[in-house]
N, C-alpha and C positions, 0 to 999 in steps of 0.2 A: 698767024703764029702756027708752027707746025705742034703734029700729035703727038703725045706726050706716048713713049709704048715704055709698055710695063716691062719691068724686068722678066727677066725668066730663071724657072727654076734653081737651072746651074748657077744664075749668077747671082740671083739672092742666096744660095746654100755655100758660094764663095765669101758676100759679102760677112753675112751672120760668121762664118769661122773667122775673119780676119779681125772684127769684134771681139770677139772672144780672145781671140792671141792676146790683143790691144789690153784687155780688159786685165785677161791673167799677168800680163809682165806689170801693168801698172801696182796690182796688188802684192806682188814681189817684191817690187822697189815698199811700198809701205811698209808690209811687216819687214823687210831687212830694215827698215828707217825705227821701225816701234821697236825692234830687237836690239840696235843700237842704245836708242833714249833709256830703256828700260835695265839693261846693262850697265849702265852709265851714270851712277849716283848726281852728279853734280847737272849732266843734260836733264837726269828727272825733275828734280829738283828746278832747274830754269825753266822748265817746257810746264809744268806745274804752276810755276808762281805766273810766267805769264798768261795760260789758260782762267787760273782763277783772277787775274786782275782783269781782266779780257771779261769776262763773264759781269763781275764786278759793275766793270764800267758800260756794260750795253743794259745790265738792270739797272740800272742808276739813271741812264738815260731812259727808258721804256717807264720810270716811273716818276719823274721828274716832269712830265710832261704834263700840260694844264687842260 
């Protein structure tokens, strides 16, 4: 099996900023998506009920159990 060689500088100080991009556009897309819901009496309202029946139903199963 050949040597495993380390990165180097440049290319780990590449990798970490292209994370970052990755990182920052995904949290974009979220709060545009929470900015939406929250805007949006009737998406609150749905994304609500099903969070709390969601919740509901995994305590119900975590205490249900013998």
């Amino acid at each position: 099996m050949g040597a495993v060689t380390p990165l180097l500088e440049g290319e780990m100080a590449a990798f970490l900023s292209d994370i970052a991009l990755i990182v920052t556009q995904i949290l974009t897309w979220v709060t545009s998506v929470c900015t939406t819901i929250t805007g949006q009496p009737i998406l609150l309202f749905t994304v609500g009920f099903l969070a709390i029946g969601g919740a509901v139903g995994i305590f119900g199963r975590l205490l249900s159990r013998n």
